[in-house]
PDB file of N, H, CA, C and O in Angstrom:
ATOM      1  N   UNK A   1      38.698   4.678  -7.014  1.00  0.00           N
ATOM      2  CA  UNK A   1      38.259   5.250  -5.755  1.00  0.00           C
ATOM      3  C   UNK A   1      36.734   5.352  -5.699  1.00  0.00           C
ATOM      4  O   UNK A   1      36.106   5.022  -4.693  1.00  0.00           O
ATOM      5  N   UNK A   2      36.199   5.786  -6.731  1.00  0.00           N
ATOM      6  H   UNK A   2      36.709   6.054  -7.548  1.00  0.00           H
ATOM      7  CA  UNK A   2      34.755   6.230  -6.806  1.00  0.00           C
ATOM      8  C   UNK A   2      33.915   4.575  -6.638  1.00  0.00           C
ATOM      9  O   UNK A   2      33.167   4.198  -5.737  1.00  0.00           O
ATOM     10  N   UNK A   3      34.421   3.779  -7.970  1.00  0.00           N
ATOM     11  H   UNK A   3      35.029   4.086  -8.703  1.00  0.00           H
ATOM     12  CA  UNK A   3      34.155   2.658  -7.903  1.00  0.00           C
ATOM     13  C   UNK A   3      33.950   1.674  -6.603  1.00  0.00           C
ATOM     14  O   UNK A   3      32.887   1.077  -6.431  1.00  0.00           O
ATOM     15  N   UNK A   4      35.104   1.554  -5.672  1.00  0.00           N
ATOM     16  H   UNK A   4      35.968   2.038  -5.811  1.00  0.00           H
ATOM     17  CA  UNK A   4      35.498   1.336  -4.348  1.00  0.00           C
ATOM     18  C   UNK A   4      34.359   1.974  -3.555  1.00  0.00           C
ATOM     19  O   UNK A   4      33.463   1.266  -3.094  1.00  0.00           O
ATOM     20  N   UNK A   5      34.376   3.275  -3.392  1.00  0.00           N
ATOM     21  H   UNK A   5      35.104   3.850  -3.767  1.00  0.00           H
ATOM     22  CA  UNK A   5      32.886   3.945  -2.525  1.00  0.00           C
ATOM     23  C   UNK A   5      31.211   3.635  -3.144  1.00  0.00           C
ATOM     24  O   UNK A   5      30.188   3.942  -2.532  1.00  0.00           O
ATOM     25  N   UNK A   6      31.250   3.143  -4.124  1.00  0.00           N
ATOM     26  H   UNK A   6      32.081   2.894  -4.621  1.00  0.00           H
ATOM     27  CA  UNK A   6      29.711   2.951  -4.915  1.00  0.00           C
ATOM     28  C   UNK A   6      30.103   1.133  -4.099  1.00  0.00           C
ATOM     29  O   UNK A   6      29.263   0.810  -3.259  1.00  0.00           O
ATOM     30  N   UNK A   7      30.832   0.471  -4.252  1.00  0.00           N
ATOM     31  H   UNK A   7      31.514   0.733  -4.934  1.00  0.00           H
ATOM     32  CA  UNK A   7      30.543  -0.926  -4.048  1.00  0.00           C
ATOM     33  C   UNK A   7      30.348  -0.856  -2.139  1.00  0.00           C
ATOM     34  O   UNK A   7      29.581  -1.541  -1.462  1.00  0.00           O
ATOM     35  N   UNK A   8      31.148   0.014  -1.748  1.00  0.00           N
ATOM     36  H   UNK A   8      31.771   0.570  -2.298  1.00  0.00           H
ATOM     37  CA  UNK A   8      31.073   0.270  -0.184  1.00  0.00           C
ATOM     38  C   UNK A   8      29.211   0.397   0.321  1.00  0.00           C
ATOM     39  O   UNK A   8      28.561  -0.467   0.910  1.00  0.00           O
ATOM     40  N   UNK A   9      28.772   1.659  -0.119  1.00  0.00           N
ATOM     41  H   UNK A   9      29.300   2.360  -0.597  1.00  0.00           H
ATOM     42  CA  UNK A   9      27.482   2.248  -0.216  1.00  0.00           C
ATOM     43  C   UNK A   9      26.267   1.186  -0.599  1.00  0.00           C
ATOM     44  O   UNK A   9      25.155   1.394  -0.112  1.00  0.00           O
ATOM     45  N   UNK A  10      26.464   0.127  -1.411  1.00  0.00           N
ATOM     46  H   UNK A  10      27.367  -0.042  -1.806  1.00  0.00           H
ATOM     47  CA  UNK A  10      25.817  -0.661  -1.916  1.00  0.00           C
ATOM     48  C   UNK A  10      25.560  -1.805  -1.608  1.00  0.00           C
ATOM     49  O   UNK A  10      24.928  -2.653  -2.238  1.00  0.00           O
ATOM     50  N   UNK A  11      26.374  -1.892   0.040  1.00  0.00           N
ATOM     51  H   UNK A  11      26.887  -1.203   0.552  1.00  0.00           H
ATOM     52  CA  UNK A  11      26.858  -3.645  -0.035  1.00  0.00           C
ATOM     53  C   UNK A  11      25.632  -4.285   0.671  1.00  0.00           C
ATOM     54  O   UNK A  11      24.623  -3.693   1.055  1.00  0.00           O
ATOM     55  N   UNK A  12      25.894  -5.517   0.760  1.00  0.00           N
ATOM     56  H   UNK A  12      26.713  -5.998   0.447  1.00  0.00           H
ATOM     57  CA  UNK A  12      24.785  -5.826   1.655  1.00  0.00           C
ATOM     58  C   UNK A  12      24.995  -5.980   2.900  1.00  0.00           C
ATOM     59  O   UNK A  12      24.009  -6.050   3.634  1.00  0.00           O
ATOM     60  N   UNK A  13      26.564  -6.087   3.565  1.00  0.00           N
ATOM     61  H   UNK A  13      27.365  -6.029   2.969  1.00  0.00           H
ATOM     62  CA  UNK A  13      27.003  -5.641   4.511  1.00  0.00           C
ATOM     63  C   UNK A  13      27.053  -4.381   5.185  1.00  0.00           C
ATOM     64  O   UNK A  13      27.305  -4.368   6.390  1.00  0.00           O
ATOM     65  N   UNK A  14      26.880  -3.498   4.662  1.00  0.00           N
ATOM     66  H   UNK A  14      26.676  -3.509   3.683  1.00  0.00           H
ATOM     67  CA  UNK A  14      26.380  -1.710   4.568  1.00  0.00           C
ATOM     68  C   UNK A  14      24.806  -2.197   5.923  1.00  0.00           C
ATOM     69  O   UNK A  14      24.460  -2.074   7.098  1.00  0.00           O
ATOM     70  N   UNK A  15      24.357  -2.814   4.492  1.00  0.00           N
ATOM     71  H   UNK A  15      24.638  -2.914   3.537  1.00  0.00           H
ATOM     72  CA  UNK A  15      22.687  -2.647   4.766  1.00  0.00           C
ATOM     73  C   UNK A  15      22.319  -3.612   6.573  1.00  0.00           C
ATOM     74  O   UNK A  15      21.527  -3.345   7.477  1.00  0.00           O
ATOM     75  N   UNK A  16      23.503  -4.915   6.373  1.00  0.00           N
ATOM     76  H   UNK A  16      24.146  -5.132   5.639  1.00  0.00           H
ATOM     77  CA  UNK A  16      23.086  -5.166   7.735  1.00  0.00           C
ATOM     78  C   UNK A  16      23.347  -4.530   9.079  1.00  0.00           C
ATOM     79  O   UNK A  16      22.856  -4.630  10.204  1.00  0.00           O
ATOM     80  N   UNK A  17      24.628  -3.613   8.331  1.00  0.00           N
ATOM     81  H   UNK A  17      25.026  -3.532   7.417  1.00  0.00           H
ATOM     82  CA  UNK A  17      25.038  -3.180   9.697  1.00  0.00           C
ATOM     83  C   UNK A  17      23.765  -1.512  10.488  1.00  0.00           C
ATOM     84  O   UNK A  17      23.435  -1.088  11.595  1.00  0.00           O
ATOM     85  N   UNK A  18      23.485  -1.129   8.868  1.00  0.00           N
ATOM     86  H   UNK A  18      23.753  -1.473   7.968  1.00  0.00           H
ATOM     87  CA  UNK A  18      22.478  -0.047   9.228  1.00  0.00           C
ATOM     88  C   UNK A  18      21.481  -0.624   9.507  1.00  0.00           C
ATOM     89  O   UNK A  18      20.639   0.136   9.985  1.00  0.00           O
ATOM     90  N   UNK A  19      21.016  -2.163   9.392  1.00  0.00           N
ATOM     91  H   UNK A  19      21.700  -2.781   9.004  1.00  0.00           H
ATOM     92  CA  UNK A  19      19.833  -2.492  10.129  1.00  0.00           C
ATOM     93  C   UNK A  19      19.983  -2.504  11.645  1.00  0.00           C
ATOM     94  O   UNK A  19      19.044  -2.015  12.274  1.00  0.00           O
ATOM     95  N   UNK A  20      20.974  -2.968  12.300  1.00  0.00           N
ATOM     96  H   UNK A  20      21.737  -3.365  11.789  1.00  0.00           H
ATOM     97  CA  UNK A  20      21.373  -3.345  13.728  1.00  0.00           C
ATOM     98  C   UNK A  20      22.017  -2.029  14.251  1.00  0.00           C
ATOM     99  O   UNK A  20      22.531  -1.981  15.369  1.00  0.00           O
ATOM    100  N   UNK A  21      21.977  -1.074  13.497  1.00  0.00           N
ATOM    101  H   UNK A  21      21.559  -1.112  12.589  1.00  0.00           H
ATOM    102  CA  UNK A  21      22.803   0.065  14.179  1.00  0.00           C
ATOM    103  C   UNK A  21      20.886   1.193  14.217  1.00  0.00           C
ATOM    104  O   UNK A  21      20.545   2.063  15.018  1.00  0.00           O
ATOM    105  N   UNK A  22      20.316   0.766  13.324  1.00  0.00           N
ATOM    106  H   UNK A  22      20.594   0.059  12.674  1.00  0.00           H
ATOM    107  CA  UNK A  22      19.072   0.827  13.242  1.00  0.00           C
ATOM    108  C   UNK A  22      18.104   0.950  14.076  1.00  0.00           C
ATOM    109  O   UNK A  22      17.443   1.982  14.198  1.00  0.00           O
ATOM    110  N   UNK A  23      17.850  -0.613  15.050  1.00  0.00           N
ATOM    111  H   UNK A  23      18.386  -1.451  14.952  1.00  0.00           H
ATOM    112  CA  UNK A  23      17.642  -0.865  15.880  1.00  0.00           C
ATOM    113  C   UNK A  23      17.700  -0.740  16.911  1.00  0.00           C
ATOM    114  O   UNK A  23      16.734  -0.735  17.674  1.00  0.00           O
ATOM    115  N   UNK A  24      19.192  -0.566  17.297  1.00  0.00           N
ATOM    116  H   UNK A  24      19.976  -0.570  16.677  1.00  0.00           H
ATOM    117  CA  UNK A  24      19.452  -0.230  18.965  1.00  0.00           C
ATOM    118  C   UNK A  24      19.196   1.349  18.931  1.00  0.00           C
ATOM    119  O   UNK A  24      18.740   1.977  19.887  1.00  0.00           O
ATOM    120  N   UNK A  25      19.569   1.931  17.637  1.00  0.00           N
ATOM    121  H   UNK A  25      19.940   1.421  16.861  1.00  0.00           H
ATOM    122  CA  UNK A  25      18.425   3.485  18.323  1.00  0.00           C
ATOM    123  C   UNK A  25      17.314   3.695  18.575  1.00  0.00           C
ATOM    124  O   UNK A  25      16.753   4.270  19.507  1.00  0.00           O
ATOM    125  N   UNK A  26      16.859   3.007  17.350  1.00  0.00           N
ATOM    126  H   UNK A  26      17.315   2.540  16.593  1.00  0.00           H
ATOM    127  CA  UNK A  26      15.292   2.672  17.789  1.00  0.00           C
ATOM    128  C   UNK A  26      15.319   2.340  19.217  1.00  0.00           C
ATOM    129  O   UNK A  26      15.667   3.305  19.898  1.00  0.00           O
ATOM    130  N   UNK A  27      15.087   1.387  19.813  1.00  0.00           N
ATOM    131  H   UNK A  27      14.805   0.603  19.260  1.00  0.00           H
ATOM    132  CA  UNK A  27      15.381   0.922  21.094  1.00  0.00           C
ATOM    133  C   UNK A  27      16.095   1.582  22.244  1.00  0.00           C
ATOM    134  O   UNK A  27      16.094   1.275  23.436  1.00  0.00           O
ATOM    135  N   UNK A  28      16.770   2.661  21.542  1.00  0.00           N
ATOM    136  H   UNK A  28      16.771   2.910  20.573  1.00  0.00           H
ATOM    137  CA  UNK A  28      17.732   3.613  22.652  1.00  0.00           C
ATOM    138  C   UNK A  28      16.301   4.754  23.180  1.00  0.00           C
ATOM    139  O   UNK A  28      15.848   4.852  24.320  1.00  0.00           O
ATOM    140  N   UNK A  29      15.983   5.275  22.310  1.00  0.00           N
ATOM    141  H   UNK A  29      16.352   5.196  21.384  1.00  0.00           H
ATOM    142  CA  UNK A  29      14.665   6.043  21.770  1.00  0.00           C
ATOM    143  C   UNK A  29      13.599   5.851  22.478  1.00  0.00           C
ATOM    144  O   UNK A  29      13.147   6.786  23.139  1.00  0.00           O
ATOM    145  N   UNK A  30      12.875   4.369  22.477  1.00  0.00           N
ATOM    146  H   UNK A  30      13.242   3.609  21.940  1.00  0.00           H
ATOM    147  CA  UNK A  30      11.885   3.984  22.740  1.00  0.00           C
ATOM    148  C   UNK A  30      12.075   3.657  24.147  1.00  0.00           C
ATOM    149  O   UNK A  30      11.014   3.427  24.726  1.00  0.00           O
ATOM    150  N   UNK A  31      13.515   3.539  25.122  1.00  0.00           N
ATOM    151  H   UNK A  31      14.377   3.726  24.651  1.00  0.00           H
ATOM    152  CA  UNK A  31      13.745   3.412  26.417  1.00  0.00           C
ATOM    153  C   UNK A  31      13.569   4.852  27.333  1.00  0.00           C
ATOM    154  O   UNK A  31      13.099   4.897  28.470  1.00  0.00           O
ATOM    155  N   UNK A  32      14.135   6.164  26.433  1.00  0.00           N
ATOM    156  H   UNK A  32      14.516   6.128  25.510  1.00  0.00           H
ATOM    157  CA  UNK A  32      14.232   6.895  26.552  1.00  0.00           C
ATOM    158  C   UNK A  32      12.973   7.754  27.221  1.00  0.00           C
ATOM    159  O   UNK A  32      12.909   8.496  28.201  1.00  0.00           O
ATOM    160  N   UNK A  33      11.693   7.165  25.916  1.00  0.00           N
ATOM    161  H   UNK A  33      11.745   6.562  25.120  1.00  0.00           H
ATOM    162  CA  UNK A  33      10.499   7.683  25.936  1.00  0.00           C
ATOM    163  C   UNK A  33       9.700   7.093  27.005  1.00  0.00           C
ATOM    164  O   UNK A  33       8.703   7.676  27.432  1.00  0.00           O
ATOM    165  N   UNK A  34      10.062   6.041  27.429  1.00  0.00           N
ATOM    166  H   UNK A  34      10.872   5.568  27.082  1.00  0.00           H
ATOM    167  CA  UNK A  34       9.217   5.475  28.406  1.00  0.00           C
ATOM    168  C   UNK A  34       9.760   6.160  29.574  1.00  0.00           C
ATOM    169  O   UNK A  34       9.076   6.796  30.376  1.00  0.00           O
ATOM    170  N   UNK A  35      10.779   6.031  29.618  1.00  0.00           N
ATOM    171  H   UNK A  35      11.335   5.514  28.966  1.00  0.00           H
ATOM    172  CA  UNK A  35      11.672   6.895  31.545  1.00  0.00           C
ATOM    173  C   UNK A  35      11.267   8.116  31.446  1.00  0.00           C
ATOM    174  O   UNK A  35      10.464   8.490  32.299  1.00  0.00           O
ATOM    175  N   UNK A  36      11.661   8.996  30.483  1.00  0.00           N
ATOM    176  H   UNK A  36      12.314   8.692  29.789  1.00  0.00           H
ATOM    177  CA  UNK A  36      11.116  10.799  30.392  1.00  0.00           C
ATOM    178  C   UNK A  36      10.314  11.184  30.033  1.00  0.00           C
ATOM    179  O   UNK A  36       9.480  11.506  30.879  1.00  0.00           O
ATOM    180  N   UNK A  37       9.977  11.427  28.615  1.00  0.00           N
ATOM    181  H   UNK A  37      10.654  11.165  27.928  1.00  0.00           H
ATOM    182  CA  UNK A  37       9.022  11.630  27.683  1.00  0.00           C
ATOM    183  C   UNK A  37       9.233  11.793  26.048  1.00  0.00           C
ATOM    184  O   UNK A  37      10.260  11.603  25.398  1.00  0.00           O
ATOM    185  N   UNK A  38       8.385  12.061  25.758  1.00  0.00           N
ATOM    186  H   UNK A  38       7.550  12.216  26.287  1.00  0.00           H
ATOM    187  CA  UNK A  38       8.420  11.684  24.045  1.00  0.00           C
ATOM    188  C   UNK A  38       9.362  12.980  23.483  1.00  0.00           C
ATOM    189  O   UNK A  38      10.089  13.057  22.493  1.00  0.00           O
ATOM    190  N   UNK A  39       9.067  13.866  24.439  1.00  0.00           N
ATOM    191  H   UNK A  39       8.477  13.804  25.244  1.00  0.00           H
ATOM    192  CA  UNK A  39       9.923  15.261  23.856  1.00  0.00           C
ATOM    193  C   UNK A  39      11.248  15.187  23.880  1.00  0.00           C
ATOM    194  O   UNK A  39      12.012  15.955  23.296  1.00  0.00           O
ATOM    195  N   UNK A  40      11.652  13.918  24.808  1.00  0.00           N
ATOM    196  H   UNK A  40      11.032  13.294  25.283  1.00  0.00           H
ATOM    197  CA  UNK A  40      13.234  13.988  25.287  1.00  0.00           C
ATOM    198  C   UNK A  40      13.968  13.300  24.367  1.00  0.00           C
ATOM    199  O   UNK A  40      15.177  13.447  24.187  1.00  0.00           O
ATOM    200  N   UNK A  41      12.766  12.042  23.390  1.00  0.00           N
ATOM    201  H   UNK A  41      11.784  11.922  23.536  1.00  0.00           H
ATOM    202  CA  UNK A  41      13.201  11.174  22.688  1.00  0.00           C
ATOM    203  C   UNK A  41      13.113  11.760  21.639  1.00  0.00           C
ATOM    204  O   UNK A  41      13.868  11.414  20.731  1.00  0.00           O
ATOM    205  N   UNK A  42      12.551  12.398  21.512  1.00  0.00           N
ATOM    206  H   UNK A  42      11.937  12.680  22.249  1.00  0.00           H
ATOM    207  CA  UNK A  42      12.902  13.159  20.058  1.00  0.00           C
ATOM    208  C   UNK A  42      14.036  13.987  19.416  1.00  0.00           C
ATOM    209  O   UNK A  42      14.573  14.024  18.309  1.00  0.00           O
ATOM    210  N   UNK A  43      14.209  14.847  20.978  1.00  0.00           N
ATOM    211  H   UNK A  43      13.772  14.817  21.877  1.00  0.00           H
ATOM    212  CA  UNK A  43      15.736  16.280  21.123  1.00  0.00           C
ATOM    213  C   UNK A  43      16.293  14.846  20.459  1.00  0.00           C
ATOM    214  O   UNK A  43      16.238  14.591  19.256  1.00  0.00           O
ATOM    215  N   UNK A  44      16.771  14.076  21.357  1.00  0.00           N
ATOM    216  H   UNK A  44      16.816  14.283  22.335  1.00  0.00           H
ATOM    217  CA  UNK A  44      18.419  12.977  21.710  1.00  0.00           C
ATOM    218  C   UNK A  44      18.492  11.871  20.892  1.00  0.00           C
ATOM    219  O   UNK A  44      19.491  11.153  20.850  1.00  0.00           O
ATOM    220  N   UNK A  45      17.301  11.652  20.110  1.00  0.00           N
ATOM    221  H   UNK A  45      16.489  12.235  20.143  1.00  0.00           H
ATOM    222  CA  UNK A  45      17.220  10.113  19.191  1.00  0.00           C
ATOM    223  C   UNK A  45      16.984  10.789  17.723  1.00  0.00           C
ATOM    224  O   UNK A  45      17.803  11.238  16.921  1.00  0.00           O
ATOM    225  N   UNK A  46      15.183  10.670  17.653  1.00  0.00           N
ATOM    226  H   UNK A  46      14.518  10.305  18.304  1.00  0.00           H
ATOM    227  CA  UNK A  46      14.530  10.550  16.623  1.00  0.00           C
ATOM    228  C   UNK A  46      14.782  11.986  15.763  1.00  0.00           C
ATOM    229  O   UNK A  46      14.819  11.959  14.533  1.00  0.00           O
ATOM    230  N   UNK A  47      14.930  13.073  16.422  1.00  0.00           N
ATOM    231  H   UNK A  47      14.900  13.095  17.421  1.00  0.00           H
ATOM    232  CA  UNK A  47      15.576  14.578  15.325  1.00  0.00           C
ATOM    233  C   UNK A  47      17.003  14.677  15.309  1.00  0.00           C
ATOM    234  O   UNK A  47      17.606  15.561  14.699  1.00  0.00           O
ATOM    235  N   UNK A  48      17.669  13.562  16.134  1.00  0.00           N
ATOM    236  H   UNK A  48      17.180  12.844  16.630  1.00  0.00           H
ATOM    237  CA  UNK A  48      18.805  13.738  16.209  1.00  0.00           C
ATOM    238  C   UNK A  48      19.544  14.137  14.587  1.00  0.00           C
ATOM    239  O   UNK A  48      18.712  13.909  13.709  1.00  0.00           O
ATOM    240  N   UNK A  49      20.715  14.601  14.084  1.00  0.00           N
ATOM    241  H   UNK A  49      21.391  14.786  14.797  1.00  0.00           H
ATOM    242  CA  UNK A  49      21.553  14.589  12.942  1.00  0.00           C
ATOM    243  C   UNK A  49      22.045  13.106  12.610  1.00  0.00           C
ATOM    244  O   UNK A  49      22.252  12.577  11.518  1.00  0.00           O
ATOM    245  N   UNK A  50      22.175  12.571  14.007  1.00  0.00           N
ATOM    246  H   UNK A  50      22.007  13.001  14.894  1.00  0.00           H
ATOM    247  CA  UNK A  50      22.735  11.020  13.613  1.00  0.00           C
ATOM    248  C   UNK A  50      22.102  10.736  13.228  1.00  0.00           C
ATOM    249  O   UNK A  50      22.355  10.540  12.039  1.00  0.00           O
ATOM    250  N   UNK A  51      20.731  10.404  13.623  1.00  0.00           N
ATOM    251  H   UNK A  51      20.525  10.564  14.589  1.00  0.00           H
ATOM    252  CA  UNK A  51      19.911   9.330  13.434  1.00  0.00           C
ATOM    253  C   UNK A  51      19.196   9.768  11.414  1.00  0.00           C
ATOM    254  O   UNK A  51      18.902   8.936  10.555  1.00  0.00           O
ATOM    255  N   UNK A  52      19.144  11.214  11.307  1.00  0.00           N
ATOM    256  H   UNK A  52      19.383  11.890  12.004  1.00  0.00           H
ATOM    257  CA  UNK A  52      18.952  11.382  10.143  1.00  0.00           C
ATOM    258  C   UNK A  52      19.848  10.525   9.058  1.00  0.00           C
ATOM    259  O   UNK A  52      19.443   9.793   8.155  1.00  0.00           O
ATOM    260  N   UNK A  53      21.385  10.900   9.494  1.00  0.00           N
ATOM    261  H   UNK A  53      21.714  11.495  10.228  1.00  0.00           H
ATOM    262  CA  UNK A  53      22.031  10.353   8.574  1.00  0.00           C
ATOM    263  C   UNK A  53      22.318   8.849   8.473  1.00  0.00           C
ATOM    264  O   UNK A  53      23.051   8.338   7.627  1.00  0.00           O
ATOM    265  N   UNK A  54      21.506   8.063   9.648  1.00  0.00           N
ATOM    266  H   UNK A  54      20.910   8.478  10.336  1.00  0.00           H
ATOM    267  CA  UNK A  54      21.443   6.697   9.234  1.00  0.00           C
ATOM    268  C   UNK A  54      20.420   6.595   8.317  1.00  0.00           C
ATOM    269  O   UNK A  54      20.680   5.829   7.389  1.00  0.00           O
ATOM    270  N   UNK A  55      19.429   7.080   8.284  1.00  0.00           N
ATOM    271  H   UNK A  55      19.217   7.702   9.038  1.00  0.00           H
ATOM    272  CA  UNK A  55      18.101   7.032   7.701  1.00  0.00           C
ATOM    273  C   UNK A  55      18.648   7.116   6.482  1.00  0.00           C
ATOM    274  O   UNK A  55      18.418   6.341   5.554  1.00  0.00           O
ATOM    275  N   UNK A  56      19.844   8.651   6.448  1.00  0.00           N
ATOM    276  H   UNK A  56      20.031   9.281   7.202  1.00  0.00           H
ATOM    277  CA  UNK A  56      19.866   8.688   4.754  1.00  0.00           C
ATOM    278  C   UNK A  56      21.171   7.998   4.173  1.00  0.00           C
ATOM    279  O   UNK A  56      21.568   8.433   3.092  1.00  0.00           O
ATOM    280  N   UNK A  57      21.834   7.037   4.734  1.00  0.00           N
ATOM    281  H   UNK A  57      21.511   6.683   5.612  1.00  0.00           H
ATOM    282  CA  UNK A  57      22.872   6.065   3.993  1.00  0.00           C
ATOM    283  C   UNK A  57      21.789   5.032   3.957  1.00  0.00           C
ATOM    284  O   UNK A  57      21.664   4.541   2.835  1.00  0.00           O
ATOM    285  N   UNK A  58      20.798   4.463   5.051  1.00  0.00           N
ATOM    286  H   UNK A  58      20.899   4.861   5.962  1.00  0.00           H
ATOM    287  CA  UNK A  58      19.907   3.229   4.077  1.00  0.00           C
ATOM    288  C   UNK A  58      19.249   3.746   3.361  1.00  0.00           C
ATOM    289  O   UNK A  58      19.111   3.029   2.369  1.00  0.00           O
ATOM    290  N   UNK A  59      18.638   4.787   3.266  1.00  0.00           N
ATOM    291  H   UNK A  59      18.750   5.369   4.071  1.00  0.00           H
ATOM    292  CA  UNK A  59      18.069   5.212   1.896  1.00  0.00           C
ATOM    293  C   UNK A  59      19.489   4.741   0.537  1.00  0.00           C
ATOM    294  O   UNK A  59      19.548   3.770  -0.217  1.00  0.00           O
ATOM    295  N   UNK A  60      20.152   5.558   0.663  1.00  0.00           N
ATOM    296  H   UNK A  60      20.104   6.347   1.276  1.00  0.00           H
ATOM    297  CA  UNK A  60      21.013   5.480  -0.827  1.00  0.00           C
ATOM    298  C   UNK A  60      21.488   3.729  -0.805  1.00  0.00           C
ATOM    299  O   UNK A  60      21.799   3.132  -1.836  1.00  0.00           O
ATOM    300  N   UNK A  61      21.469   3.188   0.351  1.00  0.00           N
ATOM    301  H   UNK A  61      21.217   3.673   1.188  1.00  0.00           H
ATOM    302  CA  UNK A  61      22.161   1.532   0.346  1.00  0.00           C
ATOM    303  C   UNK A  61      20.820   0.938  -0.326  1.00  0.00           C
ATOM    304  O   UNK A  61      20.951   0.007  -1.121  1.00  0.00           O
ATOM    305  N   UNK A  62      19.695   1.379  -0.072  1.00  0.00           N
ATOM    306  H   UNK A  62      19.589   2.135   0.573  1.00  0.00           H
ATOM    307  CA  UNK A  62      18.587   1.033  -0.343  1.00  0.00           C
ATOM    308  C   UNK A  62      17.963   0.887  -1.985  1.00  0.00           C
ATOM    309  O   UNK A  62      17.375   0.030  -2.645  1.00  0.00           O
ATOM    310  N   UNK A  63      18.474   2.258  -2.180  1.00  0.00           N
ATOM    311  H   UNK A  63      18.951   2.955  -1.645  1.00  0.00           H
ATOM    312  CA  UNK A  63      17.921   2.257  -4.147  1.00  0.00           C
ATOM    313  C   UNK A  63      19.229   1.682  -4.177  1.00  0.00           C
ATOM    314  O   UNK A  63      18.832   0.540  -4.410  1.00  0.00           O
ATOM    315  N   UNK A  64      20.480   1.557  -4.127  1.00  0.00           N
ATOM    316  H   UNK A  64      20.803   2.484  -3.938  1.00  0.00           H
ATOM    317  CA  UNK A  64      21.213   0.783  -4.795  1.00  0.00           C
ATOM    318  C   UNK A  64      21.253  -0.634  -4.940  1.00  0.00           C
ATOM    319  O   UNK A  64      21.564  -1.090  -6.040  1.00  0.00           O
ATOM    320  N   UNK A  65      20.941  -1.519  -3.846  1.00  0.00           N
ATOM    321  H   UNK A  65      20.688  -1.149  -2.952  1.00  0.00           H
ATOM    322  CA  UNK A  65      20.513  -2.386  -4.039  1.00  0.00           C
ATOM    323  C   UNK A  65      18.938  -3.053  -4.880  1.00  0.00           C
ATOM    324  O   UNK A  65      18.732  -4.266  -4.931  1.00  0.00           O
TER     325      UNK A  65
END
């Protein structure tokens, strides 16, 4: 099981999908900021909890690879 979740966490399929899932927030963010303002993109994107925890599965996909 553990084994199974370390090869999951590590893959390089992991890593592309957090690049492209990456991106369109970025891009969700940066649409955001242009229509409202930077404060709005920050609440709903960039401080979001999601967006942290993409940051921190490519981090760990990141030293593992």
């Amino acid at each position: 099981m553990i084994k199974k979740l370390i090869s999951i966490l590590f893959s390089t399929r992991l890593m592309a999908m957090l690049f492209l899932t990456f991106a369109i927030a970025m891009a969700t963010g940066t649409f955001i900021e242009s229509k409202y303002n930077t404060d709005t993109a920050r609440i709903w994107v960039y401080n979001a909890w999601w967006f942290e925890g993409i940051m921190l599965v490519f981090m760990i996909n990141f030293i593992g690879n």
